[in-house]
KERO-185408 format. One line per 8 residues: their letters; for each residue x negated, y, z negated of N, C-alpha, C, O, CB. Coordinates in Angstrom, 3 decimals, decimal comma. Atoms other than C-alpha are relative to their C-alpha. Glycine has a CB too. Layout:
A> X/Y/Z/X/Y/Z/X/Y/Z/X/Y/Z/X/Y/Z ~ ...
# end
This chain:
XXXXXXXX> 1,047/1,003/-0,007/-27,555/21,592/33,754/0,418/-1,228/0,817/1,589/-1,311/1,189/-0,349/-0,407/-1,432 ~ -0,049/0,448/-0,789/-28,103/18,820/35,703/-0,114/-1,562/-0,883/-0,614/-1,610/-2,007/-0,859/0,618/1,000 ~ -0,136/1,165/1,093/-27,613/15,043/34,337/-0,363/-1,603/0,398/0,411/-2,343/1,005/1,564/0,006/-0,461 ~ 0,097/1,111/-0,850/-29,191/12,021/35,190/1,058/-1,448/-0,009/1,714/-1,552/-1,046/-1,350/-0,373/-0,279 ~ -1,478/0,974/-0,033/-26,476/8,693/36,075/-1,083/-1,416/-0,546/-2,290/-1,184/-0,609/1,088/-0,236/2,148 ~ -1,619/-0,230/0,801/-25,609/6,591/34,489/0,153/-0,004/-1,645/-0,265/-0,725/-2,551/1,058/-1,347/0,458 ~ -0,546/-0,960/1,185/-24,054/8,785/31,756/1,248/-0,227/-0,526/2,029/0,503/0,084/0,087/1,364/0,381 ~ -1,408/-0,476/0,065/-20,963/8,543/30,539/0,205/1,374/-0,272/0,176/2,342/0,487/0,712/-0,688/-0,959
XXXXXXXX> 0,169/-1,610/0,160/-20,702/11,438/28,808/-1,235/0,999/-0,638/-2,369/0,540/-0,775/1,077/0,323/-0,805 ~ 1,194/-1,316/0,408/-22,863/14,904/27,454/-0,084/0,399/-1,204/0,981/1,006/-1,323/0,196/1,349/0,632 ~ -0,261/-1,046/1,209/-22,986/16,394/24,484/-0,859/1,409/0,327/-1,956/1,172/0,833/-0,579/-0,723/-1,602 ~ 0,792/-0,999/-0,097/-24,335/20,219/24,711/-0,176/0,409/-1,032/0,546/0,053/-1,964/0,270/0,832/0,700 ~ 0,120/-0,424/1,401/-25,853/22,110/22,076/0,157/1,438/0,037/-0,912/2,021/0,215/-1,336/-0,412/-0,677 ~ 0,149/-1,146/0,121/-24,529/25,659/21,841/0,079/0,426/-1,184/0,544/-0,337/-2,031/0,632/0,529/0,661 ~ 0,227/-0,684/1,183/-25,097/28,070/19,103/0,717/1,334/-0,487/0,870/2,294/0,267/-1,242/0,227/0,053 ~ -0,869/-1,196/0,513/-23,184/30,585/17,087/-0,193/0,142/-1,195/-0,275/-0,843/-1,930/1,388/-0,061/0,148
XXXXXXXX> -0,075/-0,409/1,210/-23,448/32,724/14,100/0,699/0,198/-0,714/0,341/0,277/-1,889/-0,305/0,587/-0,144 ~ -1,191/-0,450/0,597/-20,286/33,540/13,136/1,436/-1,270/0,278/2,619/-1,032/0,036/0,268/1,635/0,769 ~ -0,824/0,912/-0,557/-18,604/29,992/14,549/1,240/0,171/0,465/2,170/-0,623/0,326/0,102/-0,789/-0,676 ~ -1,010/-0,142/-0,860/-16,327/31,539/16,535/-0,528/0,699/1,118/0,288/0,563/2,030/1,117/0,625/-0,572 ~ 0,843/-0,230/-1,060/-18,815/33,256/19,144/-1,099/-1,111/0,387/-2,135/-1,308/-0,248/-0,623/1,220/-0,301 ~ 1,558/0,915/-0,664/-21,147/30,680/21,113/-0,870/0,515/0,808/-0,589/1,638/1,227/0,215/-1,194/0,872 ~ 0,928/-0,651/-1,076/-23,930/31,369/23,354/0,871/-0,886/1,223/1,664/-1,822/1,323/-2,017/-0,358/-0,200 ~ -0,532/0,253/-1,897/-23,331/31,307/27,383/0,499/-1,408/0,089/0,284/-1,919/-1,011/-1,512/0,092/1,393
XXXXXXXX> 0,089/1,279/-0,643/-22,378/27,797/28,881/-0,918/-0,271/0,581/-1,360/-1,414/0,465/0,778/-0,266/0,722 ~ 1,347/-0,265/-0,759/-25,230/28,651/30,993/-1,106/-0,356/-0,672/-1,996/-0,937/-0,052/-0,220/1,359/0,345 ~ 1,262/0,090/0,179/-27,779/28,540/28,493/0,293/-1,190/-0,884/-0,575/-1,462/-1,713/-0,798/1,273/-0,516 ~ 0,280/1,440/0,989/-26,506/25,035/26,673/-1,386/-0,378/0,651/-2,096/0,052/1,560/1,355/-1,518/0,186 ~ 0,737/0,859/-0,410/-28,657/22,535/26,590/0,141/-1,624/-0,404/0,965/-1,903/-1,275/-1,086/0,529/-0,316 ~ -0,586/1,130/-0,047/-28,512/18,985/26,687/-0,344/-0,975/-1,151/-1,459/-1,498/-1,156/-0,265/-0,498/1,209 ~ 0,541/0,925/1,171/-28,666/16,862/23,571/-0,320/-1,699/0,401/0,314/-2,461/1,130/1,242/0,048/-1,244 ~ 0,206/1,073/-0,211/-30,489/13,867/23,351/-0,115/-1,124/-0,826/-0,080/-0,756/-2,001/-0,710/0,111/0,504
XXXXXXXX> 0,188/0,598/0,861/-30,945/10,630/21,798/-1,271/-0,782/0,046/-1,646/-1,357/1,068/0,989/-0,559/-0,156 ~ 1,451/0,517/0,257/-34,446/9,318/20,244/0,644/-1,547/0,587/0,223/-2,149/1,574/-0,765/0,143/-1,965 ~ -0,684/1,792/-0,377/-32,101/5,588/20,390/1,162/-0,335/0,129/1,986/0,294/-0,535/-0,177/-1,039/-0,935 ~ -1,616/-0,026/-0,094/-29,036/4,618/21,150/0,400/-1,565/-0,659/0,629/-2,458/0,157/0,625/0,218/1,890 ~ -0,016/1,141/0,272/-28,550/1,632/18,917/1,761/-0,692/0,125/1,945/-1,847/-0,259/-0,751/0,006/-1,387 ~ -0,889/0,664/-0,772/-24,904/0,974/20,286/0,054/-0,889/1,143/0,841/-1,794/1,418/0,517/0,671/0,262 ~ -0,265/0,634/-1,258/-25,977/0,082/23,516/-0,307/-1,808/0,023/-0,116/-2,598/0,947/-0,999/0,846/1,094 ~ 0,513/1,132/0,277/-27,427/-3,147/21,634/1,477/-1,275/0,010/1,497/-2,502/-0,095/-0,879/0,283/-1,517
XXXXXXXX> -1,713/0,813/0,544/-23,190/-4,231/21,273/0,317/0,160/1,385/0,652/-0,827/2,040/1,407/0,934/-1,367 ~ -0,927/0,296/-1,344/-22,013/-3,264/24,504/-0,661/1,205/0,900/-0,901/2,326/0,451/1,982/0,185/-0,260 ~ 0,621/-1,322/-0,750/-23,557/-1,180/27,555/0,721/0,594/0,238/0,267/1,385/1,065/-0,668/0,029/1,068 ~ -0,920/-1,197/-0,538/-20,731/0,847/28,104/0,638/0,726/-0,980/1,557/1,542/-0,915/1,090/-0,440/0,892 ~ -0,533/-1,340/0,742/-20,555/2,240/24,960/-0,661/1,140/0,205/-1,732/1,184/0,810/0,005/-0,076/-1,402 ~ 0,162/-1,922/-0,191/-20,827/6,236/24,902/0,336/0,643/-1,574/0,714/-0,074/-2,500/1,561/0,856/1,395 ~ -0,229/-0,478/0,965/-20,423/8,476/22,276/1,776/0,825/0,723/2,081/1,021/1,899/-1,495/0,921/-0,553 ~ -1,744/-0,165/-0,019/-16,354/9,664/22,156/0,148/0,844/-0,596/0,119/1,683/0,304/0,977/-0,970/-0,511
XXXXXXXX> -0,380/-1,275/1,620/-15,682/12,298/19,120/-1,447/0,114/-0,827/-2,050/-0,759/-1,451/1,504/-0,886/-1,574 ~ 1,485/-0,187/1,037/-18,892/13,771/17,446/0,535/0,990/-1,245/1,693/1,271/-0,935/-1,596/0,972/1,000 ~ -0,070/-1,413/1,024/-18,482/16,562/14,422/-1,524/0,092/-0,594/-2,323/-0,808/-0,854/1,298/-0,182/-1,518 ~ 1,216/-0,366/-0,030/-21,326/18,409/13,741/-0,336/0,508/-1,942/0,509/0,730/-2,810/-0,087/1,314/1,355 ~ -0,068/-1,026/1,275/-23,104/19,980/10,416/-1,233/0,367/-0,281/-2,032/-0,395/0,263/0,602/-0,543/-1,326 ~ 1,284/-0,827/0,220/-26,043/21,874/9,403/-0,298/0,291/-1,601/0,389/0,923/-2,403/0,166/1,474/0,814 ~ 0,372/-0,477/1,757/-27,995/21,952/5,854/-1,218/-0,533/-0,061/-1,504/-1,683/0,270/1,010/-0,675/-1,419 ~ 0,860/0,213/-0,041/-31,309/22,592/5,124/-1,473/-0,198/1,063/-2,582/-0,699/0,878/0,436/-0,512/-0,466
XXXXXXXX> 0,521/0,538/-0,953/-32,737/22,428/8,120/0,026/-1,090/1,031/-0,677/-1,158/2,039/-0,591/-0,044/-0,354 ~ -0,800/1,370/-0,677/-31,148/19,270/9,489/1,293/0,260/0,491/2,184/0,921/-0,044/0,251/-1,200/-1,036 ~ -1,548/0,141/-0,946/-28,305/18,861/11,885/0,216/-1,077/-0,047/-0,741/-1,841/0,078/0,163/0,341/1,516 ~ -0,616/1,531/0,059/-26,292/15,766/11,603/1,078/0,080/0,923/1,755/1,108/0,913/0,587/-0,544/-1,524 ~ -0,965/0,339/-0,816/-23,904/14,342/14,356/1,011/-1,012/-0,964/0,770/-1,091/-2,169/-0,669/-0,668/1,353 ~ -0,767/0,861/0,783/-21,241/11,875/13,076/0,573/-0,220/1,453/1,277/0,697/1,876/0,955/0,540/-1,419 ~ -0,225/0,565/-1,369/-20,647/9,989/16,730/1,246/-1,320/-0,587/1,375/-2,183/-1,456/-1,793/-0,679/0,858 ~ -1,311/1,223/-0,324/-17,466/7,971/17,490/-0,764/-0,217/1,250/-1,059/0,650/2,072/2,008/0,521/0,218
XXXXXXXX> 0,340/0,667/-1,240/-18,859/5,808/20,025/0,820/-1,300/0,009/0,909/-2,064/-0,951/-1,572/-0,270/0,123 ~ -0,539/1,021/-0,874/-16,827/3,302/22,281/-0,276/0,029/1,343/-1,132/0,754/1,849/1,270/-0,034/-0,073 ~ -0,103/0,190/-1,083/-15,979/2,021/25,560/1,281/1,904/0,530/2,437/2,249/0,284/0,625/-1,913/0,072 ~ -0,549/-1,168/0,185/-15,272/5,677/26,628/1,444/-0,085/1,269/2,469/0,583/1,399/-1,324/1,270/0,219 ~ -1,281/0,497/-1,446/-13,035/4,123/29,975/1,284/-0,200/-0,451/2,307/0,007/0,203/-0,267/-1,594/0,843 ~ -1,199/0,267/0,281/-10,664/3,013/27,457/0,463/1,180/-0,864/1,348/1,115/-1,718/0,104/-1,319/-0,589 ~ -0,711/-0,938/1,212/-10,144/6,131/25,685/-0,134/-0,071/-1,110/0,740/0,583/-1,679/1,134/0,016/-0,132 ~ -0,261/0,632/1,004/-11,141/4,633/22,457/-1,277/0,039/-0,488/-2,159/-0,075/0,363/0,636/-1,201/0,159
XXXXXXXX> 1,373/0,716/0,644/-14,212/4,118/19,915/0,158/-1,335/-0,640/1,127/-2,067/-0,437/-0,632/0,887/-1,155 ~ 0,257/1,323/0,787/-15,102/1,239/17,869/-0,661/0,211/-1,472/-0,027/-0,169/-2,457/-1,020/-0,948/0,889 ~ 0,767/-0,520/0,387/-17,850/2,598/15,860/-0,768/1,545/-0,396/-1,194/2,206/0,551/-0,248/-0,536/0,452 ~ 0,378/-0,699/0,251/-19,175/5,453/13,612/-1,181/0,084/-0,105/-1,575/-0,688/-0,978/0,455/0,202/-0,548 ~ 1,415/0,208/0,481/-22,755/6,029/13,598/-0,457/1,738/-0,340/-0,040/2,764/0,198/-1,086/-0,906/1,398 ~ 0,420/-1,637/-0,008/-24,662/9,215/12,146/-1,635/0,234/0,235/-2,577/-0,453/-0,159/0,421/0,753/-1,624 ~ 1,060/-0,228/-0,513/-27,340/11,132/13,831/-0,634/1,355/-0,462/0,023/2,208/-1,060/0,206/-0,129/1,295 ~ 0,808/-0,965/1,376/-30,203/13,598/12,336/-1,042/0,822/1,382/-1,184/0,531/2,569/-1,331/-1,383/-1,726
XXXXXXXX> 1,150/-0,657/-1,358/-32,805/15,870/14,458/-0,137/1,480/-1,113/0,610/1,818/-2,032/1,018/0,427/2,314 ~ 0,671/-1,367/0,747/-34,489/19,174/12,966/0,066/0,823/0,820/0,116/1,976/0,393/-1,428/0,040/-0,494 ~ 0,074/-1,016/-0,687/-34,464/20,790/16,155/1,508/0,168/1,034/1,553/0,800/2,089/-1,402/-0,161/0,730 ~ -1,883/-0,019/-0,792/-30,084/20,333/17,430/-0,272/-0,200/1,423/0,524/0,225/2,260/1,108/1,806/-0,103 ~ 0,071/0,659/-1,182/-31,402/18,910/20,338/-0,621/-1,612/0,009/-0,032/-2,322/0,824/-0,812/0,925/0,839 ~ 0,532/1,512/0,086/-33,227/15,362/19,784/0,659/-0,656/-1,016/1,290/0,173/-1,670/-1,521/-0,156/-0,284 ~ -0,881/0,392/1,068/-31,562/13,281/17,307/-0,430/-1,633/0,259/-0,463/-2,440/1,188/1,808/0,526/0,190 ~ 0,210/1,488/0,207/-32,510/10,227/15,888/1,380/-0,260/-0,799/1,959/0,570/-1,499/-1,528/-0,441/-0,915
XXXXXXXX> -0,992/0,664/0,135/-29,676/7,781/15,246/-0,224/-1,081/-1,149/-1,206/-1,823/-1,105/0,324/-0,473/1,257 ~ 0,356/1,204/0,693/-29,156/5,412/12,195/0,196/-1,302/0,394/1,370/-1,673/0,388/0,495/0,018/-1,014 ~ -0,804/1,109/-0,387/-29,023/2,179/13,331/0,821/-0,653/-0,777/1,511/-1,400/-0,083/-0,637/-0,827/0,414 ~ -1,277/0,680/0,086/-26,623/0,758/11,152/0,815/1,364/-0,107/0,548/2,505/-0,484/0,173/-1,162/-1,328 ~ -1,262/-0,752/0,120/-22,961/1,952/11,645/0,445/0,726/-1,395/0,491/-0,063/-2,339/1,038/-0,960/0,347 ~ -1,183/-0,261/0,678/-21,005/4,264/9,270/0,979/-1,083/-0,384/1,230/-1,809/-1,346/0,629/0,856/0,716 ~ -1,518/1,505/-0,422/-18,194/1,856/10,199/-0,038/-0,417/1,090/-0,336/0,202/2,112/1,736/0,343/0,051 ~ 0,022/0,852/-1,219/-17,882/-0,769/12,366/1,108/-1,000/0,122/0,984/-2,224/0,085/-1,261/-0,732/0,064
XXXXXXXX> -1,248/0,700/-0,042/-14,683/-1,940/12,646/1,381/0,782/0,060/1,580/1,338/-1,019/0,006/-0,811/-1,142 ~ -1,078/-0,479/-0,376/-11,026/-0,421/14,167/-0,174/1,401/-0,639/0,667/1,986/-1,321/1,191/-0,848/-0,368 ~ -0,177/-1,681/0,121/-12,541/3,195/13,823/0,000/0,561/1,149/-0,471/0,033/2,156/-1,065/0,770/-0,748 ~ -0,377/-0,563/-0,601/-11,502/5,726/15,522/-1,066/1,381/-0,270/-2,095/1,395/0,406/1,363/-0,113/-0,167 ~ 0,509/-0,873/-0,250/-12,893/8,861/14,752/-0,307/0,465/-1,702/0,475/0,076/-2,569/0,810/0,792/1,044 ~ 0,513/-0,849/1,174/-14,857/10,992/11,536/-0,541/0,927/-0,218/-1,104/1,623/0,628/-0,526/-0,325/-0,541 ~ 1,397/-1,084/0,393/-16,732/13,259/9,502/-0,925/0,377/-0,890/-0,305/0,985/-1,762/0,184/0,925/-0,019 ~ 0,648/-0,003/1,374/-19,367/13,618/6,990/-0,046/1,456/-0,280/0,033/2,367/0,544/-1,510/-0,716/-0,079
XXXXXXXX> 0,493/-1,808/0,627/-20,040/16,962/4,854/-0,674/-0,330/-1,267/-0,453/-1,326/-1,956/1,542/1,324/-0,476 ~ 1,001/0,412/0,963/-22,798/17,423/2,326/0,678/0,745/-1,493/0,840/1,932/-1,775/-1,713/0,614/0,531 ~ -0,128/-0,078/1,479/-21,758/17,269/-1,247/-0,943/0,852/-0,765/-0,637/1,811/-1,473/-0,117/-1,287/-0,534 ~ 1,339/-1,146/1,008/-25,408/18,723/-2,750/-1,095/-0,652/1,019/-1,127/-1,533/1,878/-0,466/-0,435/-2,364 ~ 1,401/0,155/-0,557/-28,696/18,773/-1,715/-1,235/0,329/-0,982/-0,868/1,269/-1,687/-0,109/0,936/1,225 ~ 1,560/-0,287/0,641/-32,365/19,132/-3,562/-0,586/-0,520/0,974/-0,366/-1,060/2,058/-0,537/-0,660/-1,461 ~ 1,557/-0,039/-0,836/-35,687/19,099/-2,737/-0,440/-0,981/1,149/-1,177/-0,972/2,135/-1,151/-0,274/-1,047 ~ 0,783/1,806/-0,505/-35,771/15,170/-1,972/1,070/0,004/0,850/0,836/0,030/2,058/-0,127/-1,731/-1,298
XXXXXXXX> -1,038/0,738/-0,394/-32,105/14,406/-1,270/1,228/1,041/0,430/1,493/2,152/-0,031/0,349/-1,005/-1,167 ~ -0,843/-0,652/-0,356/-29,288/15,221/0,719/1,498/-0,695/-0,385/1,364/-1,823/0,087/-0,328/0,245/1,321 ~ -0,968/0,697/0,682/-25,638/13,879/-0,873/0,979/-0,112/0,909/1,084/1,075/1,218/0,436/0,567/-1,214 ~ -0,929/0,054/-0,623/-22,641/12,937/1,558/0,974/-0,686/-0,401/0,894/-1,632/-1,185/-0,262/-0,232/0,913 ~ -1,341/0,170/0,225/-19,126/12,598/1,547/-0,052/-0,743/1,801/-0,730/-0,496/2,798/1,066/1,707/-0,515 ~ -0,490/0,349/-1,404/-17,769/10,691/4,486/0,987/-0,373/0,186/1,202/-1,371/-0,502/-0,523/-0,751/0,602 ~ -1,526/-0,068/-0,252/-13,955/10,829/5,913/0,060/-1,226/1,254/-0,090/-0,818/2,406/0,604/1,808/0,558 ~ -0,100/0,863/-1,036/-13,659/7,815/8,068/1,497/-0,606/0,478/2,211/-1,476/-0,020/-0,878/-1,039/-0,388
XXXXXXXX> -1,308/0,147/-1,235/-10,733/7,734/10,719/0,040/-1,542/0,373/-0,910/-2,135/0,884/-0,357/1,006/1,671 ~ -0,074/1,238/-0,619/-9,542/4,449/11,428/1,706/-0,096/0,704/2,772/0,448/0,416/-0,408/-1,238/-1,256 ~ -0,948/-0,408/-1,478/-7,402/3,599/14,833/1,581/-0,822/-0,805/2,566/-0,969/-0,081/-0,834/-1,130/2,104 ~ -1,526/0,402/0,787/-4,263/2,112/12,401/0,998/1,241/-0,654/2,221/1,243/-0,799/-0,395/-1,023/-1,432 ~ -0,606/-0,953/0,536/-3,798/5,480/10,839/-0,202/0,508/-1,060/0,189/1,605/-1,458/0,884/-0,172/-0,024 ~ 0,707/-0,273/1,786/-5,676/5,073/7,184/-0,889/0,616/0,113/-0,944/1,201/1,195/-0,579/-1,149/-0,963 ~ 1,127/-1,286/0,505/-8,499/7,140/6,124/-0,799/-1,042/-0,875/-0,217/-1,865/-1,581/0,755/1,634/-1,098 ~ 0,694/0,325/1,104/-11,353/5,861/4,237/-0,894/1,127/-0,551/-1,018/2,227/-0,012/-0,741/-1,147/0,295
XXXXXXXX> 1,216/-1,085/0,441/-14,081/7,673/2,095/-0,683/-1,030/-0,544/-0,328/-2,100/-1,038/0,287/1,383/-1,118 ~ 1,141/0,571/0,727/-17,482/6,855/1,097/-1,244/1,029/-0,021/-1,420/1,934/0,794/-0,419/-1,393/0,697 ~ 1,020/-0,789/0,682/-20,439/8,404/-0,524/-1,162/-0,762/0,246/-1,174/-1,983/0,094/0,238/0,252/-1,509 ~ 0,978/0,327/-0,262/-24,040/8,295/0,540/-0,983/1,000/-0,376/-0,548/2,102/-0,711/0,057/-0,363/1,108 ~ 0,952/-0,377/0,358/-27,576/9,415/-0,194/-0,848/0,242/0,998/-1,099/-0,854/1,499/-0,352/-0,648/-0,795 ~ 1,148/0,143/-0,891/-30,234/10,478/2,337/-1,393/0,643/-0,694/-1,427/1,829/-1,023/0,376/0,757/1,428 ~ 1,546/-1,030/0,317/-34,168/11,364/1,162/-0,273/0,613/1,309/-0,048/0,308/2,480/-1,628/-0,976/-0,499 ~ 0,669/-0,619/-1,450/-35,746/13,687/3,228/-1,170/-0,225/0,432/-1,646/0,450/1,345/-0,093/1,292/0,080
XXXXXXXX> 1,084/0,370/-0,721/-38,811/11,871/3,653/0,516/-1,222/1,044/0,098/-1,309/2,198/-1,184/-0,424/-1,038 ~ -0,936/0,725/-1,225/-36,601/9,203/5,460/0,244/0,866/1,498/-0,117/0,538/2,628/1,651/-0,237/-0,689 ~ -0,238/-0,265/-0,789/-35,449/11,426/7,345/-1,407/1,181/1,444/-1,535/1,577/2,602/1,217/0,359/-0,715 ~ 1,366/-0,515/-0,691/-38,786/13,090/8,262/-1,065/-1,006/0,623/-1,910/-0,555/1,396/-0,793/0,768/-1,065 ~ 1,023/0,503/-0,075/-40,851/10,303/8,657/1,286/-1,117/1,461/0,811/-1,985/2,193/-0,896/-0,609/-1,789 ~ -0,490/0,465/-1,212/-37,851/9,049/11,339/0,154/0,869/1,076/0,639/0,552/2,162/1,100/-0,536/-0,184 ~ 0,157/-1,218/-1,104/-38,248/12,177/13,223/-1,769/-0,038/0,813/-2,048/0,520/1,875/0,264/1,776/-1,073 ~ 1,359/-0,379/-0,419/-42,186/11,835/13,725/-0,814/-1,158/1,299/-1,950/-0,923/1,710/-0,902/0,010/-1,562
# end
């Protein structure tokens, strides 16, 4: 695929059933963002380290975004989409302060709500955790 400038970097979205086979390189495709509410701190942030996860129908990103020139993030933010290609972004951060890199994974889920755990990497060497809640009309009614 082809990428319009200026980009820092890509994320692609390939797919696998067994997470150790992906589809082609050929047939990624290019993930996007509904908003990029980093670029509101600094225009040269990018997204840096993502981890991915799937439940329910929802895909969630977990973006390390920084100044990607320096090798480095700043900021965790997490991102949602129904179809692993568009992705709306929360605007406030995960963390926002000397992180480095993370990951969320879902604790439980029902009808309404989805439950998270979140492992947050910070660039000193500590670890944090924290626990969150998402409804899924939130998250539907920020998709529409």
């Amino acid at each position: 695929p082809t990428y319009p400038s200026p980009i820092i970097t890509n994320i692609l979205q390939r797919s696998s059933t067994n997470g150790l086979d992906f589809t082609p390189y050929r047939n990624s495709k290019q993930v996007k963002f509904i908003n990029k509410p980093w670029l509101e701190l600094n225009k040269n942030y990018s997204t840096w380290h993502l981890q991915a996860a799937y439940i329910d129908g929802y895909y969630f990103l977990c973006l390390a975004i920084g100044n990607v020139d320096r090798y480095s993030s700043d900021l965790n933010y997490l991102a949602y989409s129904k179809d692993g290609i568009h992705f709306r972004v929360f605007e406030t951060p995960l963390a926002s302060s000397n992180v480095y890199r993370s990951a969320v994974f879902v604790k439980s889920s029902s009808t309404n709500d989805i439950e998270f755990g979140a492992v947050i990497g910070y660039k000193s060497g500590a670890f944090g955790y924290r626990e969150f809640k998402l409804t899924k009309k939130v998250l539907e009614d920020g998709l529409k």
